[in-house]
Structures are given as C-alpha cells and as structure tokens.
Residue, then its C-alpha position, 0 to 999 in steps of 0.5 A: x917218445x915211444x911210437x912218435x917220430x920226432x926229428x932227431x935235430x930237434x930231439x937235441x936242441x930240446x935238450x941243450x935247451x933244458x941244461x941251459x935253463x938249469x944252468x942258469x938256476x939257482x938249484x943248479x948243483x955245482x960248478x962244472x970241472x974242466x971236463x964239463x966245461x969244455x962239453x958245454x962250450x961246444x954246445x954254446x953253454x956258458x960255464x959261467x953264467x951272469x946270474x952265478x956270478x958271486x955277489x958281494x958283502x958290503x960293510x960299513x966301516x968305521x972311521x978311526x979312533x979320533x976320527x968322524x964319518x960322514x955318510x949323504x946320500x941325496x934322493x929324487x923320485x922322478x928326476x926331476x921330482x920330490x926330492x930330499x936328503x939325509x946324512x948321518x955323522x957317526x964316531x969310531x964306537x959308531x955313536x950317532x952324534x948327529x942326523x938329518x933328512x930333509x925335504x928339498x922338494x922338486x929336482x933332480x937326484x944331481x941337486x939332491x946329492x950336492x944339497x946332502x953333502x952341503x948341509x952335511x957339512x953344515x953341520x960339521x961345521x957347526x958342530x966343529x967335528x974334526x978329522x971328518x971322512x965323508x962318504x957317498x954312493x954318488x960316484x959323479x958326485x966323489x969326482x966333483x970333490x976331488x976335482x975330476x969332472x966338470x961341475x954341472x951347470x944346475x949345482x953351481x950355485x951350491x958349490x961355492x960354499x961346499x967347496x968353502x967348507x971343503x977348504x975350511x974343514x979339509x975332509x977325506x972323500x971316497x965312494x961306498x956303495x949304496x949297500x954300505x950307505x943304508x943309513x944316509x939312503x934311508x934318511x934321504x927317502x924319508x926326507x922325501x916322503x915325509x916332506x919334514x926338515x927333520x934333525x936327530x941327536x941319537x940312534x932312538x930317535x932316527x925313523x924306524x927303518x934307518x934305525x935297523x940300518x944303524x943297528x946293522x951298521x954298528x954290529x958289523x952286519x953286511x948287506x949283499x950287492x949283487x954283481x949282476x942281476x937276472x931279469x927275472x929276479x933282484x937279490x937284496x937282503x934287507x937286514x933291518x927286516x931281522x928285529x932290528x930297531x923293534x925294541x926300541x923307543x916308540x916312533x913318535x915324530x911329534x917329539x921335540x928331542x933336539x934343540x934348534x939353538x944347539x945347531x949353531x949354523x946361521x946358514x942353517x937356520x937361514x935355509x930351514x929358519x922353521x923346522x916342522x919338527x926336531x928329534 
C-alpha cells in the first residue's frame, strides 16, 4: 500500500470483503462469541452463514424384534425417462430376507415410487411377513398412504391394489430420508441401469454398491445429510467407498441364487411372468 494512494472507502470494502469470503470457508477457525458477532453485524456479515450450518447423521434403523422393515425407493432419469425400482425387507438382526430392482422403463419418479411400494408389498404378501414397517424417502408418497393428499391422476391405476394390500397387511408408514435409505435408493438405480427385473435372497448376492450400503447399514454406520449445501461444493460421505462389500462373493449376475416358484405371487409372476435373471 506504501507510495499508492488508495481511496480509504475502498481500502474498507476490500477488507470486509476478505472476512466474509473467510467466513464462509470451511478453514475458518471458529465460531465468533458475542463480541465478534455484534462487530460483523454491524459490517453485514452474517455470524452464522448457511454453508456452516451442522449437517446431520442419518441412520438406519432397525425394526423391532418380531417385526420386518420394509425400505423402496423408486428412480426415473429424466422424469419422464428410464426408470425403475428397488426394495429391501430386512428383520431386527438387519438379515436381508428378501431384494429386488427393477426396470419399469419409461416414466416419471411419482410412477417409479408407487410401482416400489406395490411390489414391495407383493412381496410381503407373498412371503406373508408380518408386523411390516415400511419406509420411503418420497414424502408425496408417505402422505398418500397415510391419507393426507389427493392421488394423482398418472398413479391411480396403481392404488387400488397398494391400498388393498395396505388394508390386508396393515404396515406402519413413516418418511426416512434418502441417506437413511441407501440401500433401496442403490437398488432402484441399478434397476434402471441394468434394465433387469432382478430378485435377491441374501446380502452376498445384492449388486456391489447396495452390498456397501447394506453392510453400513447393519453396523450402525451413519450417512451425513448436509443441512444446507454451498454452490460451489455438495458434501456426502459415501461409506460404502470405505472396503465395504470388497471381500465378498464375486458379482456374477448370471447366477440363478433364487427360485422364481419360491415367490408365491400370481401378481408377481403376472407382471414380471420372465425375470432375465434370479439372484
């Protein structure tokens, strides 16, 4: 600055200029006390920006002893595009009892949620799992089940059997967030990518990337959900990048690891009456 002449406003406004860009880094030091807070008010620096914000750590849950948790999740790149669905029902030892992706092919994520939760609970029927819980990170879709929103035109030649099967089965419904529903989520993007109707009997057989979010799931490992993202970054921790699933059985998904008579579901083998392949 020596032997310039600089106009002292703007020597200022370079100034509060760097404490904010500081402030809303992530090597920023610490939180201000009162003091520091009442100094960058004055100047028009929030003390609290968006981007340092705690984020949160979202866990699966177990379903009680005796009881079975159902997770769906439905996918569409595009919306309308390639779509699918995966689903997973697991007991309170978190034992897979049974999995599924599958390829619903062209329409929209609303479609793709409602075909996972009917063929998830296809599936619950047809394996008569009782004291079922069943979980989605589609909130739309929750307030459907629970009767707090009008159904859609597009889905309502789905919801006559869902709401069947609800009445018959009698689940209890609640929202997760989509951190805490990994492995459903994994499950329905597979289905879309890999254009298969795929069914799993055991964790060793899930597709390698839903095997890590299964493992995580078990050990009680969480996944962060961010409470607000910054432009210029998107925090997730991926923890099925940490080894999980590596040691296990070979991805071969030309194996036949389930028979298609052990699903005793007419409605079943009516819509997917060939499965390209059984796991």
């Amino acid at each position: 600055m020596e032997g310039k002449h600089n106009d002292p406003s703007k020597i200022v406004c370079l100034i509060i200029e760097g404490i904010k860009s500081l402030r809303f880094c992530d090597g920023f030091p610490k939180a201000p006390n009162l003091l520091e807070e009442l100094s960058l008010s004055q100047i028009g620096i929030p003390s609290n920006p968006p981007c340092l914000q705690k984020d949160s750590w979202i866990l699966w849950k177990r379903p009680p002893k005796g009881f079975f948790k159902l997770n769906i999740d439905g996918a569409s790149k595009g919306n309308p595009g390639e779509s699918g669905g995966g689903g997973v029902i697991r007991d309170h030892n978190a034992k897979i009892i049974l999995a599924f992706s599958l390829y619903y092919e062209i329409g929209s994520n609303m479609v793709a949620e409602s075909r996972a939760l009917l063929d998830g609970l296809r599936c619950c029927s047809a394996f008569k799992v009782p004291k079922i819980i069943v979980e989605s990170d589609s909130k739309v879709l929750i307030d459907l089940i629970l009767s707090k929103g009008q159904i859609p035109w597009a889905i309502q030649y789905l919801w006559k059997e869902i709401q069947d099967l609800l009445a018959i089965l009698s689940p209890s419904c609640q929202h997760q967030y989509r951190e805490g529903n990994s492995v459903a989520d994994s499950l329905a993007n597979f289905g879309c990518s890999s254009k298969n109707n795929l069914f799993y009997s055991s964790w060793a057989n899930l597709p390698r990337h839903s095997r890590g979010a299964a493992r995580c799931d078990a050990a009680g490992l969480p996944n962060i959900r961010p409470s607000t993202k910054c432009p210029s970054e998107e925090t997730h921790l991926d923890l099925s990048h940490f080894g999980y699933g590596e040691n296990g059985p070979s991805d071969n998904l030309a194996l036949g690891r389930l028979d298609w008579k052990q699903i005793n579901c007419p409605k079943l083998h009516k819509v997917y009456p060939k499965p390209n392949r059984l796991q």
